[in-house]
Backbone bond lengths (Angstrom), bond angles and torsions (degrees), N, CA, C in turn:
res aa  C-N    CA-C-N  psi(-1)  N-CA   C-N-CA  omega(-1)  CA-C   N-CA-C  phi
1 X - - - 1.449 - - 1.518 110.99 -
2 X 1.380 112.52 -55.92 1.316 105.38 166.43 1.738 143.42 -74.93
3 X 1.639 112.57 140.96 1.083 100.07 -175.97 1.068 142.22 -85.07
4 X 1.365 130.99 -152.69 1.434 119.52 -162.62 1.290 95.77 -142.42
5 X 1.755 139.64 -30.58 1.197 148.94 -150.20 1.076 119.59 -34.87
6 X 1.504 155.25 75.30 1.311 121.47 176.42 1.405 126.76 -113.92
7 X 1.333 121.13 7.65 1.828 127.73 -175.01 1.333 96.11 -152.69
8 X 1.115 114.15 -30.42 1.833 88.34 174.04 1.265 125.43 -106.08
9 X 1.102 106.90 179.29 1.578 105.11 171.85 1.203 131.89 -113.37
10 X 1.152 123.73 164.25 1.660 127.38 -160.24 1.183 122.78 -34.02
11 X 1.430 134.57 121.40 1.925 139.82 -161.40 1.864 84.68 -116.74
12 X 1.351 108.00 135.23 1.469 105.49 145.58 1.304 121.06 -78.72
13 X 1.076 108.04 156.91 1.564 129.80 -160.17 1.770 111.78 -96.13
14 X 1.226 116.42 153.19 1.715 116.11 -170.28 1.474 87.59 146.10
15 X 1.170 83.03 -167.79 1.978 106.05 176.74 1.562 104.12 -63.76
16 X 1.323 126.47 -8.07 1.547 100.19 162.23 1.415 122.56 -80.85
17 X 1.687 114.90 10.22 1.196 109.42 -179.12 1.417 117.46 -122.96
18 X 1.345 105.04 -2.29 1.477 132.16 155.13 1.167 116.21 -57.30
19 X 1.185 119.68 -38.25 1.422 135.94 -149.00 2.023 112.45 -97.13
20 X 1.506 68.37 -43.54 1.725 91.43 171.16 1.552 127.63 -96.12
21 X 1.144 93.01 29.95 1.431 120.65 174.23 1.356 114.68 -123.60
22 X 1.216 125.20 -51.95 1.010 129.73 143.88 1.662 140.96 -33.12
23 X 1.610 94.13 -42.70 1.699 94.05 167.02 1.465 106.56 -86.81
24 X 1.073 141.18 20.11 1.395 138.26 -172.76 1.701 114.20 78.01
25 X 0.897 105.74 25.06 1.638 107.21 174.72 1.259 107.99 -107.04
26 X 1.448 131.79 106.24 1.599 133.75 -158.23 2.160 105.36 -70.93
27 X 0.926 92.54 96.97 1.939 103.31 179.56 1.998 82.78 -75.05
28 X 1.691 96.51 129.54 1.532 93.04 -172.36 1.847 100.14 -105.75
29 X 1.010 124.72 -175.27 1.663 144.90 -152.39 1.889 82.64 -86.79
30 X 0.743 134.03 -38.15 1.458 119.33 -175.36 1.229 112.63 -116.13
31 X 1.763 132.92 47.80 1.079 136.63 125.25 1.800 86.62 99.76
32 X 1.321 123.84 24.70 1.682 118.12 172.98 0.667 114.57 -136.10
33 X 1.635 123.58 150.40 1.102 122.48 -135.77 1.764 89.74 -107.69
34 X 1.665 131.72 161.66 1.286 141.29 157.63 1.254 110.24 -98.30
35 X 0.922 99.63 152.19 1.845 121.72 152.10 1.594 123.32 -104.53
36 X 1.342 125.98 155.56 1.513 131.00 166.42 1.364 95.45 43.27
37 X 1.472 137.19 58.31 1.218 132.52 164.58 0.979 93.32 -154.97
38 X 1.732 121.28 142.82 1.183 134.30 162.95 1.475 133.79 -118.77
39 X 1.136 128.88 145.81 1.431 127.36 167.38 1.950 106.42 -46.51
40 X 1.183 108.38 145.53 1.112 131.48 145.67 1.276 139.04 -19.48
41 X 1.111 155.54 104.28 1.716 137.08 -159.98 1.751 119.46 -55.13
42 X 1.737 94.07 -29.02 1.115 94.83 168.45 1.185 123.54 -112.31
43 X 1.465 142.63 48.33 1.125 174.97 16.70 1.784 111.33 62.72
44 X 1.414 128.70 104.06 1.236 118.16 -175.72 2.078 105.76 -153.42
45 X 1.300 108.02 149.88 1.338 95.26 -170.73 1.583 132.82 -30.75
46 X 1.458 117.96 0.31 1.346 117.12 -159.23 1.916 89.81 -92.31
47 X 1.196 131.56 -13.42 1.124 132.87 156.04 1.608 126.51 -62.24
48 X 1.823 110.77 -10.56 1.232 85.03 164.39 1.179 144.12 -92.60
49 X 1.437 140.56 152.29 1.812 116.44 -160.35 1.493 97.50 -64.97
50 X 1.212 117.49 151.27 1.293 100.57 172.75 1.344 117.08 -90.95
51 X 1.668 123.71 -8.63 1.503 143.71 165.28 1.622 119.65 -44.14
52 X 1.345 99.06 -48.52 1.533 111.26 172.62 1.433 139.40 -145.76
53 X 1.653 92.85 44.86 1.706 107.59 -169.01 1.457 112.75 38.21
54 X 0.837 113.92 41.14 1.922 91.90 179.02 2.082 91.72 -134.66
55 X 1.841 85.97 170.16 2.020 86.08 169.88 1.531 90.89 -136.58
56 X 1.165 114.43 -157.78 1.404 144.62 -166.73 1.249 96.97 -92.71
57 X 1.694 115.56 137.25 1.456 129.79 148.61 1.749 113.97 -43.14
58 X 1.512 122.76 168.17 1.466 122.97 -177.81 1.906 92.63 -62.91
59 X 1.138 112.66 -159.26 1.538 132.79 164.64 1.640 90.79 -127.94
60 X 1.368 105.63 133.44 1.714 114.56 162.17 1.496 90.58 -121.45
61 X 0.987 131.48 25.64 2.215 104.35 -172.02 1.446 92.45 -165.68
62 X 1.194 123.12 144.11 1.078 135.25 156.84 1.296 140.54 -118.59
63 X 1.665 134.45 156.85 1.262 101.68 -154.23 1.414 115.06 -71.99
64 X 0.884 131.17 166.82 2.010 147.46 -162.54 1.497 110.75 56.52
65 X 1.739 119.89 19.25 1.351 114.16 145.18 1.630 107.26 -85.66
66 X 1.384 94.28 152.03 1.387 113.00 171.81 1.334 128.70 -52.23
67 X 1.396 156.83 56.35 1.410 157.25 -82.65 1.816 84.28 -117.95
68 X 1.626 131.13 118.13 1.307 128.65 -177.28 1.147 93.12 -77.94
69 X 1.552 113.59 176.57 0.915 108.32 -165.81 1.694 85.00 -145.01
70 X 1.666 93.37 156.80 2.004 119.34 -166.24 1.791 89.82 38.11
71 X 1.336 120.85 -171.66 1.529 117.47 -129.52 1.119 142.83 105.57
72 X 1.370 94.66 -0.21 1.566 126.56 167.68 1.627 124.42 -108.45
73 X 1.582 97.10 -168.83 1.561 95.72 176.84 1.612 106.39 -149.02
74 X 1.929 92.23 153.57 1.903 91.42 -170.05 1.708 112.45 -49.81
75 X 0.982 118.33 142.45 1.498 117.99 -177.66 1.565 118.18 -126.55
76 X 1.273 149.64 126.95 1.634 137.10 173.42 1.977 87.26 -115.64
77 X 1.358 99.15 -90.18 1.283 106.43 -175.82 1.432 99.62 100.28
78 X 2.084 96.60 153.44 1.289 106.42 -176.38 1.208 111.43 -86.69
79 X 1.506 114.58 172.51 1.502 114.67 -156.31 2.004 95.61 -77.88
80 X 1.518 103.78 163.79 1.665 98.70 -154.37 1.920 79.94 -149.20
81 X 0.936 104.70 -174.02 1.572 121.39 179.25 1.372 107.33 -160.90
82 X 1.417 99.21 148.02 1.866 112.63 -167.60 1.630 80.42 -152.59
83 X 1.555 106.36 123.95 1.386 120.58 -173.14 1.155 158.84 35.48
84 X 1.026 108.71 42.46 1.863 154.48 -156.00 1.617 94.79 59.53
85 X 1.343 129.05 51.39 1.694 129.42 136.98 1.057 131.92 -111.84
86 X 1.277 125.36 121.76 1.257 131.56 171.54 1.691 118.06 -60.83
87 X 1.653 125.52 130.69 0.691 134.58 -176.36 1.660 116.44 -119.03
88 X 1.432 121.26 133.40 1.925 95.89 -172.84 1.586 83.12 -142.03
89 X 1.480 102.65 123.43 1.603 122.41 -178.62 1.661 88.95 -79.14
90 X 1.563 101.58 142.39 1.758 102.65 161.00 1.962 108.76 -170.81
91 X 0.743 142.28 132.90 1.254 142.87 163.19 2.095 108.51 -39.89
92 X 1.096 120.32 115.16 0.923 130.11 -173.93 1.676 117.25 -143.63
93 X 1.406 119.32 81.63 1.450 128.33 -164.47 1.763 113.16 -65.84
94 X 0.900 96.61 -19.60 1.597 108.34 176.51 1.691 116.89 -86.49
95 X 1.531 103.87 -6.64 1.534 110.20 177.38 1.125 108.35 -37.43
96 X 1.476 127.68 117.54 1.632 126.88 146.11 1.167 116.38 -150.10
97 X 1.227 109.52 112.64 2.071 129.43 -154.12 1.447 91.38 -112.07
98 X 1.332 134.86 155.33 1.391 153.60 129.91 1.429 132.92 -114.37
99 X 1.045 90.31 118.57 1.926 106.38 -158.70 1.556 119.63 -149.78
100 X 1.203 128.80 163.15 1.414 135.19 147.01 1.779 123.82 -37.46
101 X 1.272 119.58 93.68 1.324 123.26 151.40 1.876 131.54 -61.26
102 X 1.294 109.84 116.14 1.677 91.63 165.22 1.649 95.50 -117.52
103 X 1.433 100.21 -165.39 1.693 97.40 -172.28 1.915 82.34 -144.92
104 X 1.612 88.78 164.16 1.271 85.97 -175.29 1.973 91.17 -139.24
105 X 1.700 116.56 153.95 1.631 118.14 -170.87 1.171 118.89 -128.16
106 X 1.544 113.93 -94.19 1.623 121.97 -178.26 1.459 112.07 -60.58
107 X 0.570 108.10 -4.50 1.644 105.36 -147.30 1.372 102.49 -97.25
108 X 1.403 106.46 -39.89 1.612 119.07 -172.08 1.459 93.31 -104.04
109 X 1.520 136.45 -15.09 1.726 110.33 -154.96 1.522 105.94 -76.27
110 X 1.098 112.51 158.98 1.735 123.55 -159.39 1.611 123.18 56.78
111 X 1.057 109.82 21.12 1.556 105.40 171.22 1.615 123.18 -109.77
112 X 1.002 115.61 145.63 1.750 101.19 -164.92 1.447 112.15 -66.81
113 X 1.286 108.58 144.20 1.818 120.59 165.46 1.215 106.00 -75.11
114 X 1.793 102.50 166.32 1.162 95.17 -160.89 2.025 114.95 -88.22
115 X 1.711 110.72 26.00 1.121 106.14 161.71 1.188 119.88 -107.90
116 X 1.915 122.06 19.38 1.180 106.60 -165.62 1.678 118.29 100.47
117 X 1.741 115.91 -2.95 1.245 91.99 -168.02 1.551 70.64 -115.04
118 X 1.730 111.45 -170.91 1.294 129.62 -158.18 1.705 101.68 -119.42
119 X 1.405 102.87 109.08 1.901 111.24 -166.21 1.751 88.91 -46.76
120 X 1.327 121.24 154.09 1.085 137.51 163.17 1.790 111.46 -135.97
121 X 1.412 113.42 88.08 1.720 119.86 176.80 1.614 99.50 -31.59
122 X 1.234 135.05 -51.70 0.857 124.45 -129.67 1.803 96.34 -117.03
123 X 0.947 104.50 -0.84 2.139 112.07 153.91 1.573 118.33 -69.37
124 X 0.843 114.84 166.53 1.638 117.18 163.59 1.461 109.58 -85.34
125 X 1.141 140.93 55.10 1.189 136.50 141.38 1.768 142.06 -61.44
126 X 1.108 108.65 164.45 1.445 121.88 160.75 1.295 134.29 -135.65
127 X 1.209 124.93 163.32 1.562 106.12 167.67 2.208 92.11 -122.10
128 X 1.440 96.84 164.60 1.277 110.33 162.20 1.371 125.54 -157.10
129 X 1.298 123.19 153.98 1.547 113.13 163.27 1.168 141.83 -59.93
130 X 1.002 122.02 -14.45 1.650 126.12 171.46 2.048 133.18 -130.78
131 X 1.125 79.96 -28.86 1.368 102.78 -175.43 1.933 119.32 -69.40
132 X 1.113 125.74 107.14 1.150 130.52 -164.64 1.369 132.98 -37.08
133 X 1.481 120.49 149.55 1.499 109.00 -158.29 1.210 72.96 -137.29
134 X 1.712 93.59 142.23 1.535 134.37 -39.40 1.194 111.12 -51.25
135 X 1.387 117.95 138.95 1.525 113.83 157.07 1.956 126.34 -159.83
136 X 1.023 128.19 167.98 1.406 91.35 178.10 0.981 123.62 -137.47
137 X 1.276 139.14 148.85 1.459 156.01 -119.59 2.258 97.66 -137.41
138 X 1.070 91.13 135.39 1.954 94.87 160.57 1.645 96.58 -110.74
139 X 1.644 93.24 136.47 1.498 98.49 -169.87 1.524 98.65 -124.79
140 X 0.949 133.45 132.08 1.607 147.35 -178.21 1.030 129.51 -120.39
141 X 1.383 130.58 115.20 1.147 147.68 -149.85 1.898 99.93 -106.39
142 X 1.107 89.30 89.82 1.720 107.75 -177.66 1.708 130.56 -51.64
143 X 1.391 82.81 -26.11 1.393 98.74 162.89 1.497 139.61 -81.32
144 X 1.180 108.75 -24.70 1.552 128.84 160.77 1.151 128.04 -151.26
145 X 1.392 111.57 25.69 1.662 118.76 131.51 1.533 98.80 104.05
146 X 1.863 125.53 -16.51 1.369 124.86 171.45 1.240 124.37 -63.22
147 X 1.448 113.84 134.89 1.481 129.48 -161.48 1.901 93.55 -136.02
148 X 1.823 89.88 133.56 1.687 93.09 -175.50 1.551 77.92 -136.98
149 X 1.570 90.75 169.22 1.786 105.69 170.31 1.798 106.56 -114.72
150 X 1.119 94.11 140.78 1.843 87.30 -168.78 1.843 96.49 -120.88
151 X 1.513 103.29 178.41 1.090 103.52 -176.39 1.717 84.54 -120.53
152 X 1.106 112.86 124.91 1.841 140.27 156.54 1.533 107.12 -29.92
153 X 0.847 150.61 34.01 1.836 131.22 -174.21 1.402 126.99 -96.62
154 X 1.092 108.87 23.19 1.197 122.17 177.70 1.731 140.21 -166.87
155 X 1.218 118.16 169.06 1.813 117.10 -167.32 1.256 103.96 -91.89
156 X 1.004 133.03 152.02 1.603 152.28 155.10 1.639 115.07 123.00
157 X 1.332 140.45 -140.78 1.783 95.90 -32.99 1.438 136.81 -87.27
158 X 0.682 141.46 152.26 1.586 142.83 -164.47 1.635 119.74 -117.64
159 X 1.821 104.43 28.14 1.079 99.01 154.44 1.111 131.22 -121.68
160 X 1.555 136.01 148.21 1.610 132.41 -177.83 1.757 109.21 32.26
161 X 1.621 101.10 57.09 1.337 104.17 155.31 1.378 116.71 71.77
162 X 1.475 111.45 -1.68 1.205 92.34 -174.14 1.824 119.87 -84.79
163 X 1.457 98.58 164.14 1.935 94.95 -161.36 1.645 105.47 -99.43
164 X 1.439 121.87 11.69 1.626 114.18 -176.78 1.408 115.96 -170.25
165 X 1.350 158.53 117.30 1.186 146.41 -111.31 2.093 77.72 -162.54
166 X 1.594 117.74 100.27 1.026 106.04 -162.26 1.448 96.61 -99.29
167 X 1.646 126.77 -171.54 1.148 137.32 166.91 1.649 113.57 -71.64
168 X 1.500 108.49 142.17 2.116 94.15 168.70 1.678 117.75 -34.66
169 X 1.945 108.41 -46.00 1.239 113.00 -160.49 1.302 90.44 -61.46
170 X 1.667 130.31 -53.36 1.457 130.36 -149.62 1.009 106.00 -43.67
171 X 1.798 103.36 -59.63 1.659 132.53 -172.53 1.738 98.39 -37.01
172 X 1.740 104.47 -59.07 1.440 96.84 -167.37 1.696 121.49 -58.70
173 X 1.109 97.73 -40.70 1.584 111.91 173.67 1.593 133.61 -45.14
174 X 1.692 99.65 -32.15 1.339 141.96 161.30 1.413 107.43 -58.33
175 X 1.258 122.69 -45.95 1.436 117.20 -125.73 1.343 159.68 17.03
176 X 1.539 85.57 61.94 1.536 125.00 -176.65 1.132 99.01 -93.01
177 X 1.416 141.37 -74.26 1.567 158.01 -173.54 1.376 95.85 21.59
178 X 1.875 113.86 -74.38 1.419 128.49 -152.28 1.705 101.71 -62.49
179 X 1.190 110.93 -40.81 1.623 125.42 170.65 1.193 139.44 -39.71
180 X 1.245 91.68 -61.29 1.790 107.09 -172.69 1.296 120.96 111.05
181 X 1.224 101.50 -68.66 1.993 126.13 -179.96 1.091 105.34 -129.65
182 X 1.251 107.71 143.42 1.265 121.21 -177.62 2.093 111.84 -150.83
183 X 1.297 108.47 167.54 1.605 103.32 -176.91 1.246 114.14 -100.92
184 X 1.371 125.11 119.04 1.284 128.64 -177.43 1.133 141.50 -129.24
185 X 1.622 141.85 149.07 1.561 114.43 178.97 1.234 94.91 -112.69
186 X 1.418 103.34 155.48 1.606 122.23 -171.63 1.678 106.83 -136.53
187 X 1.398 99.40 110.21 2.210 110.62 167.36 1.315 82.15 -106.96
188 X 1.597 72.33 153.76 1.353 119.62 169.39 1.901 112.04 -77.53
189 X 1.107 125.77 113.34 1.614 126.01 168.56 1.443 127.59 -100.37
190 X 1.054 122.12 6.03 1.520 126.01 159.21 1.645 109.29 122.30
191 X 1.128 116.04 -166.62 1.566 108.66 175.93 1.660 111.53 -83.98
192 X 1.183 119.28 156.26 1.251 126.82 165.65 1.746 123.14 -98.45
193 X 1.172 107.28 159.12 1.475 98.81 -168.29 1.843 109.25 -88.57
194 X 1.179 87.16 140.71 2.083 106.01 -174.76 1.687 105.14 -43.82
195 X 1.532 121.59 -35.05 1.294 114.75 -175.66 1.188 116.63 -89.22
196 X 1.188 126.87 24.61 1.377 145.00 162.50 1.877 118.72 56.67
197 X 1.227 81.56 26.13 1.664 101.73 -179.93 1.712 104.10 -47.79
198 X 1.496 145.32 121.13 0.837 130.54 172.80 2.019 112.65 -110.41
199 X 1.088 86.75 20.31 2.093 87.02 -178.64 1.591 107.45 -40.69
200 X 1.789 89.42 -52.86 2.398 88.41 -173.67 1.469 102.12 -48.07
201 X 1.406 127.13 -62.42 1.220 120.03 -167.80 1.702 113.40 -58.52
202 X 1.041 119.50 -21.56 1.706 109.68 -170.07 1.134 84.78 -86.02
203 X 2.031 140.64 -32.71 1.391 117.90 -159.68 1.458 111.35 -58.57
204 X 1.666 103.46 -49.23 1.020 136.98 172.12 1.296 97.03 -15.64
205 X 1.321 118.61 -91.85 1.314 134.45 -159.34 1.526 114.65 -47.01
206 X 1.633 109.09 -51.60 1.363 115.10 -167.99 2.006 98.40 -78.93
207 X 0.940 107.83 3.47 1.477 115.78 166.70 1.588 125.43 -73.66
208 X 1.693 114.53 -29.18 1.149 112.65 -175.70 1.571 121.01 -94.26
209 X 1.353 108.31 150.89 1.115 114.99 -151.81 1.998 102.85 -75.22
210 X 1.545 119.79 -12.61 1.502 103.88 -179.57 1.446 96.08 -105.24
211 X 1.808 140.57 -1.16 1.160 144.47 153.38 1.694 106.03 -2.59
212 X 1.512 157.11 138.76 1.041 129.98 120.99 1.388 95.93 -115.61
213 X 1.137 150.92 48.98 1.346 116.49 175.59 1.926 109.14 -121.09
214 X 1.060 112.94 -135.08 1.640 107.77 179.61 1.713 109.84 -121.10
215 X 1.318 124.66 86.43 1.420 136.22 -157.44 1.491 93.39 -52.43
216 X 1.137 120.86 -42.87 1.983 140.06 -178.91 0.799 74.84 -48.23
217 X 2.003 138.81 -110.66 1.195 143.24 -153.28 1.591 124.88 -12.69
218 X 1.599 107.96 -38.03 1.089 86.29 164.86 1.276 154.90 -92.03
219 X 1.770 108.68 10.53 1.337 126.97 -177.42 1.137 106.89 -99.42
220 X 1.533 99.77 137.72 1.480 105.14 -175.55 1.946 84.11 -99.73
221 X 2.124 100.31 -178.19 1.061 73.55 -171.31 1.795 124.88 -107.88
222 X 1.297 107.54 178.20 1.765 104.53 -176.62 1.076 131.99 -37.00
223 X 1.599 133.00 -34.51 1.226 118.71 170.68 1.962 106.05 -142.07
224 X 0.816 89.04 86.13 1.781 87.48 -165.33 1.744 85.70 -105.57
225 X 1.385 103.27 159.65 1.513 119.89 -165.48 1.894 105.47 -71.57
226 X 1.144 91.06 139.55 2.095 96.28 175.07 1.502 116.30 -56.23
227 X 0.901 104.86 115.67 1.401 103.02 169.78 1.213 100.51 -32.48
228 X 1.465 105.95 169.00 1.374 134.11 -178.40 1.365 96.25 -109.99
229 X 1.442 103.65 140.12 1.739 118.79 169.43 0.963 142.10 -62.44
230 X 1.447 144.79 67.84 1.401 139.70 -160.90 0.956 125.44 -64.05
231 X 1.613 137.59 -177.63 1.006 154.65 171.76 1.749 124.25 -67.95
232 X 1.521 124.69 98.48 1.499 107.01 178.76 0.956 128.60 -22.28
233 X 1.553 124.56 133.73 1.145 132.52 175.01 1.241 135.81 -85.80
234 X 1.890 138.83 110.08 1.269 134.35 -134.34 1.450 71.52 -79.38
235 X 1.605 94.52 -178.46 1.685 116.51 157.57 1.380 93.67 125.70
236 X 1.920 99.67 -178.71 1.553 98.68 168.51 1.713 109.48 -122.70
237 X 1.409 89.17 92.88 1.490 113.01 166.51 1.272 103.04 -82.37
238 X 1.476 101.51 131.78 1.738 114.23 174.97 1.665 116.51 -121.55
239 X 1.585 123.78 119.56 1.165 133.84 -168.01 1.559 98.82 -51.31
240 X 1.667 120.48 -18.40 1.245 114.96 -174.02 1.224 145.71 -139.51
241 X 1.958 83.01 32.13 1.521 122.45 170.39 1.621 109.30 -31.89
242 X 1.297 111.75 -66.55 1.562 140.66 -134.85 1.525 91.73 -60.42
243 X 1.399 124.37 -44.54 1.834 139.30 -176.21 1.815 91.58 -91.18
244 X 1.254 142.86 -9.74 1.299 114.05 -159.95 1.881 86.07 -109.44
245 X 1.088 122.11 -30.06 1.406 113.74 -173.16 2.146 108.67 -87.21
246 X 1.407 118.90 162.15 1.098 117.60 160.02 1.579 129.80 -104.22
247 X 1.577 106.32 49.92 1.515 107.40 -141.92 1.363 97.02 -107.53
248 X 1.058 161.34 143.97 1.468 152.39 153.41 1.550 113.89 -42.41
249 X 1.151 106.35 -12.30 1.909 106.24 -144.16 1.717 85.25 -109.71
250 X 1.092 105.17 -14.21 1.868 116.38 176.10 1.765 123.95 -100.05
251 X 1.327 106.63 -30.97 1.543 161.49 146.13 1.904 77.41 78.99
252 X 1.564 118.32 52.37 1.303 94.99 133.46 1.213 114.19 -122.96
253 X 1.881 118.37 -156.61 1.038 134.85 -164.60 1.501 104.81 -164.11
């Protein structure tokens, strides 16, 4: 799910990203392409989805490292395709979509988005297909009326239509988490700032009136040191766990 993007720009997706996975050129989870990054040793084509040629960014963080925060860079990108769909990134202030939300967690936390910053499950994030990174979005949970502000950092999702692929925290905030998917409307709120400052979004949050939890709690803090890089992780991790299971703890469906 998460990306990898950081110097190039948007590749459509197919067997050229199969391919480039294969030669050691990491093809990332949202259809973009990396540079100077590599797969894993134990990392081998059976990681790519086969739905939309693409795999997973590396992992730099793990969970109970300190996840930094912004570390990235502004991103739109040219329009790209992930499984015979056309996709066209653009700043669009009038954005307001209503659609199916899923959220995505373990699976992706510590791996880079696709502007370069490092997914954190447990931020108010999102990822989307078009909409600019960083930037931030009010997301509304149609079903019981909760509205959060997220921060944009990432591509997808690109399955069965759906229009916003949120963070666990978002999900939880939502109260979607237990769900999976849920119906939502999503505006567009302008760009977000590169140092990944998230205060607007926690005000946000600790602003609403069915809120109970600790909006603080969820910020980690502003400039705490990068994790350190570990060692690939054996096993059979799948870039496309998160949609193939119905588990909460995977948060797809």
């Amino acid at each position: 799910m998460v990306m990898c993007i950081l110097a190039a720009p948007i590749r459509a997706a197919g067997v050229v990203f199969g391919l480039a996975a294969i030669l050691g050129t990491t093809a990332c989870s949202r259809g973009e392409q990396a540079v100077e990054t590599r797969l894993g040793s134990n990392r081998s084509s059976s990681t790519i989805d086969p739905q939309t040629g693409t795999s997973a960014s590396p992992r730099v963080a793990h969970e109970g490292d300190v996840i930094p925060k912004g570390g990235g860079s502004f991103k739109l990108g040219s329009p790209y395709k992930i499984a015979g769909r056309w996709y066209v990134p653009r700043e669009d202030h009038a954005y307001d979509a209503t659609g199916v939300a899923s959220w995505y967690g373990t699976d992706f936390h510590g791996r880079k988005t696709a502007n370069g910053e490092i997914y954190d499950m447990n931020a108010l994030t999102a990822a989307h297909t078009t909409l600019p990174l960083p930037s931030y979005a009010y997301v509304t949970n149609l079903e019981n009326g909760r509205t959060v502000l997220v921060r944009i950092n990432d591509r997808g999702p690109y399955a069965h239509d759906r229009i916003i692929d949120l963070s666990r925290q978002t999900a939880r905030a939502l109260g979607s988490e237990s769900r999976g998917l849920t119906t939502v409307r999503v505006r567009y709120a302008g760009r977000a700032p590169l140092n990944g400052d998230d205060s607007r979004e926690r005000q946000y949050l600790a602003a609403q009136p069915w809120w109970r939890g600790d909006a603080n709690a969820i910020a980690a803090p502003m400039r705490p040191q990068p994790a350190a890089p570990r060692q690939a992780e054996s096993g059979g991790w799948s870039p496309f766990a998160h949609r193939s299971s119905g588990r909460s703890s995977l948060g797809g469906l």
